[in-house]
C-alpha positions in Angstrom: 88.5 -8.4 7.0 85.6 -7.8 4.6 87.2 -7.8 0.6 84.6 -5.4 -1.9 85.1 -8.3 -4.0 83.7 -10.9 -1.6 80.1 -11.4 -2.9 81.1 -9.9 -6.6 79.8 -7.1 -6.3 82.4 -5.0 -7.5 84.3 -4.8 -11.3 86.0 -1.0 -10.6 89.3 -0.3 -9.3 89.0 1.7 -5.8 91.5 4.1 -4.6 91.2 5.3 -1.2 92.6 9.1 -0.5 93.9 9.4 3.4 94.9 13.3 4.4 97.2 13.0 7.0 98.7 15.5 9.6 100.4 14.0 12.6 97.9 10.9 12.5 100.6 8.3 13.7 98.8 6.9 16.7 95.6 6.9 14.3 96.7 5.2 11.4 97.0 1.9 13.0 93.3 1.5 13.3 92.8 2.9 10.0 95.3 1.2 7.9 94.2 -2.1 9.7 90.4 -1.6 9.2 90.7 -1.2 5.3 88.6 -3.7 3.5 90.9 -5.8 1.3 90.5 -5.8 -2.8 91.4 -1.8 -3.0 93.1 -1.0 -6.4 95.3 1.9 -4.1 95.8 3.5 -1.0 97.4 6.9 -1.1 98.2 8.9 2.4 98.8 12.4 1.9 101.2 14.0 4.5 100.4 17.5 5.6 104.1 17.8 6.8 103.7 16.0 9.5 106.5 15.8 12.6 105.4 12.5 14.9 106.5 9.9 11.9 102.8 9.6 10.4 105.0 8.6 6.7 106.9 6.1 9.0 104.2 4.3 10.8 102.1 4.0 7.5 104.6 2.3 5.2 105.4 -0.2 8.4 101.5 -1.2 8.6 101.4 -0.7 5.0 104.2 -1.1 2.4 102.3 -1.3 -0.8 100.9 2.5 0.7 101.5 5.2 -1.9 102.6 8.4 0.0 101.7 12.0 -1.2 103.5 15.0 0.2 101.2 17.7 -0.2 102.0 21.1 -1.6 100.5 23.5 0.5 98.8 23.3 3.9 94.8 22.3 4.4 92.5 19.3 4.0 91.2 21.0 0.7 94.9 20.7 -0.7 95.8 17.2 0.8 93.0 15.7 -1.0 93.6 17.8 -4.1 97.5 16.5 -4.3 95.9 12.8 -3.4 93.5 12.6 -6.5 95.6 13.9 -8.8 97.5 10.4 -7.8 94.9 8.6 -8.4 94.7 5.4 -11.2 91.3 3.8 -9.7 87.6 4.1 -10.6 86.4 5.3 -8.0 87.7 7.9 -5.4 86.9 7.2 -1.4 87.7 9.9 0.8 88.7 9.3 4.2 90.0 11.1 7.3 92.6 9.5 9.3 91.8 10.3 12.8 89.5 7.2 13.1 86.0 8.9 12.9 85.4 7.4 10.1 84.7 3.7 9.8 86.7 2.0 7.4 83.7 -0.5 7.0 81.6 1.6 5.5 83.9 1.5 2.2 81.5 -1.1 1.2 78.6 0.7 1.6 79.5 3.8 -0.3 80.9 1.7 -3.3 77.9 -0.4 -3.5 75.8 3.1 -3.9 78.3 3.5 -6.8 77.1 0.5 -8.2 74.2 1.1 -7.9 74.1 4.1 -10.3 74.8 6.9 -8.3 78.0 9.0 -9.7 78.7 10.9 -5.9 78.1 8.7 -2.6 78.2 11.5 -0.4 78.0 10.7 3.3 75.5 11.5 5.7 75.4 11.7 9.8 71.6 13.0 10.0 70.0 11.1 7.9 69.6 7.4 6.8 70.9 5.4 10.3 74.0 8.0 9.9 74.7 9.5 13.9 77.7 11.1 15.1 79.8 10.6 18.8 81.8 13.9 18.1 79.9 16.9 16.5 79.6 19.3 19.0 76.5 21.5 19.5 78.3 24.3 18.0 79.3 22.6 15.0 75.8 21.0 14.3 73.9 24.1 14.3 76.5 25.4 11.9 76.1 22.6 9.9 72.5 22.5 9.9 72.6 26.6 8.9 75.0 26.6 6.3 73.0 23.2 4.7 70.0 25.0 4.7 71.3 27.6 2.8 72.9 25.3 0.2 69.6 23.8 -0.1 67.7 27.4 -0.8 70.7 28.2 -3.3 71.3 25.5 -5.4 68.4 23.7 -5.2 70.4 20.2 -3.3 68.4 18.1 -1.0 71.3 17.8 1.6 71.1 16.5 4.7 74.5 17.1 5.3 77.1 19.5 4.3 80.3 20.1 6.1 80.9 15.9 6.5 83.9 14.4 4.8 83.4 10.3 4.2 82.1 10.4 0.8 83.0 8.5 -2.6 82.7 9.1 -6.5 83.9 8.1 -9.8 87.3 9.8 -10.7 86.2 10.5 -14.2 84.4 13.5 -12.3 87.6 15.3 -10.8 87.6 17.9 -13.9 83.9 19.0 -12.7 85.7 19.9 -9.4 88.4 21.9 -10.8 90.4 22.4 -7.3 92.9 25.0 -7.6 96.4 23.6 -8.8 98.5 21.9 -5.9 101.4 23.1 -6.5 101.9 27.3 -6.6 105.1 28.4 -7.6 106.6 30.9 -5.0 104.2 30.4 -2.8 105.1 29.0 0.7 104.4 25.6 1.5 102.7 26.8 5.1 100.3 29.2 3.0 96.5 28.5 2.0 94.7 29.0 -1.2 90.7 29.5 -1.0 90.1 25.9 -1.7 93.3 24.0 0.8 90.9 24.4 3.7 87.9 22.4 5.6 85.6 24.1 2.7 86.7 21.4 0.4 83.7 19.4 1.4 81.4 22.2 0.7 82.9 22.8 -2.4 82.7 19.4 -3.6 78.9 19.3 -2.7 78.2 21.9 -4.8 80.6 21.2 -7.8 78.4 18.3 -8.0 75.6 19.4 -7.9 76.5 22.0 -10.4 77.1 19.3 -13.0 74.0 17.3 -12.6 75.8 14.1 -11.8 73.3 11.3 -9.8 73.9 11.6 -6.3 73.0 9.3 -3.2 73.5 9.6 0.4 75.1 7.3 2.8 74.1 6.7 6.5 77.6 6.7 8.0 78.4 7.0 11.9 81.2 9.6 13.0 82.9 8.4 15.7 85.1 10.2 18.4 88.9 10.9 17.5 90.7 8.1 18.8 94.2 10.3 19.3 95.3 14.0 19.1 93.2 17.2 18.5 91.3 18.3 15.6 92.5 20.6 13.4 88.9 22.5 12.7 88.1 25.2 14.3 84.2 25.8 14.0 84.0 29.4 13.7 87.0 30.6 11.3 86.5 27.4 9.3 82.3 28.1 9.4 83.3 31.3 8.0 85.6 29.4 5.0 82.3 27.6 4.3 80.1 30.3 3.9 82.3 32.5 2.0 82.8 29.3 -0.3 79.0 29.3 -0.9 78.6 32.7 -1.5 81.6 32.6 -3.9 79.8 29.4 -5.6 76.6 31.0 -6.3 78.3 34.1 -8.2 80.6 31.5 -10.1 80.8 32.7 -13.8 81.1 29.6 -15.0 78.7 27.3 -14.5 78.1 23.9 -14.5 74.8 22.8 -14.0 74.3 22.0 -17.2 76.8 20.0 -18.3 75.4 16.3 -19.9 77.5 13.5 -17.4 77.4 9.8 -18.0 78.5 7.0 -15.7 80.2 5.6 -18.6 82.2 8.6 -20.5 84.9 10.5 -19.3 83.8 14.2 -20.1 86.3 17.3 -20.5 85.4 20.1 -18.9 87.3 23.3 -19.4 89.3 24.8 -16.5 88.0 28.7 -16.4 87.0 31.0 -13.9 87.4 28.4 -11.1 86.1 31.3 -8.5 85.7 35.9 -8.4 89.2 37.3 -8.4 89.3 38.2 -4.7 88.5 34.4 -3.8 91.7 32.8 -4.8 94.2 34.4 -3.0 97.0 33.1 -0.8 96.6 32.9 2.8 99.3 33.3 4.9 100.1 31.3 8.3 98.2 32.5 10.9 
């Protein structure tokens, strides 16, 4: 097991987010595979049934465990970085696709100025064993427009392995994770699989130095995915479009690698974006 320490080239504390929904036959690999020297790990359960909470603190005791508020990806990781004491934030899913090696890689871009690592399978050495046709066109589509929009140079949008500095999670401004009266099997714009698109952008938005990381999707070792390319494609692209009439914007704001900023929470997204979504 490779430490971040190992060759020095780290002096930040890393925390490493894990959504989780019925990932217990996953987490083995995952757990295992973590590079040692992490400040945190914190698993975020989406309600899971098959004893994913169980499985982690056996592999893992020192593991923090989140239970998330509402249902989605976009709220797990939301609940999971509001946990967060480290430096810097790494995302990761917990269905084995993503290669717990690469830690290393995206911190060291970290270190080496960039505030957002943000991971790519289409460009530098990055591939991918489990993007379907479908899915890549869609990807490649809604990138371009991204691109055209808000003037990015991504190579890859809708791709979840990335890293950044947590002194950057006001720039997001994710909707709250908890909603009072709301159900806990509900959905605000925001809990869903657009919470990579949205973080792209937010990003971008606030001028912060970005990098991209080669990084290598592999199949899911167990279960079945819970995207779905065309209703979640459609989350995406309604996320953009929502993004570029934002009336609040951020594109200016100055960012430093050394100062914690504090950014305002406003007008996080139009009126009819941020309602509740009920189980479907």
């Amino acid at each position: 097991m490779r430490s971040l320490y190992a060759q020095g080239e780290l002096a930040e504390r890393v925390s490493v987010v894990i959504p989780a929904r019925n990932e217990a036959l996953n987490l083995p690999y995952v757990l295992d595979a973590l590079p040692a020297g992490l400040h945190e790990v914190i698993l975020v359960d989406g309600h899971s049934v098959d004893g994913t909470v169980e499985v982690a603190r056996q592999i893992r005791p020192d593991i923090k465990i989140i239970h998330q508020g509402r249902r989605g990806k976009g709220n797990a990781l939301a609940c999971g970085f509001a946990a967060v004491t480290g430096d810097i934030i790494v995302m990761l899913d917990a269905d084995g696709s993503a290669d717990p090696d690469e830690i290393a890689a995206f911190v060291a871009a970290l270190a080496s100025g960039a505030d957002f690592a943000k991971g790519t399978r289409f460009s530098k050495g990055g591939s991918s064993h489990d993007i379907t046709r479908l899915r890549r066109l869609g990807n490649a589509a809604l990138n371009g427009l991204v691109n055209r929009l808000f003037s990015t140079d991504y190579t890859d949008l809708c791709y979840g392995y990335n890293a950044f500095r947590a002194f950057l999670l006001p720039v997001l401004d994710l909707p709250p994770v908890h909603s009072p009266g709301v159900s806990a099997d509900a959905m605000r714009w925001g809990d869903g699989f657009e919470i990579e698109t949205l973080i792209n952008v937010r990003m971008a938005h606030a001028g912060v130095s970005i990098t991209e990381v080669g990084s290598t999707e592999r199949a899911r070792l167990h279960g079945v995915s819970n995207l779905h390319a065309l209703p979640d494609g459609l989350r995406v692209l309604r996320t953009v479009l929502a993004e570029r009439r934002r009336p609040v914007r951020m594109d200016r704001i100055a960012i430093t690698s050394q100062v914690p900023v504090n950014i305002p929470i406003t007008n996080q997204l139009p009126v009819n974006a941020d309602l509740v979504e009920e189980p479907r």
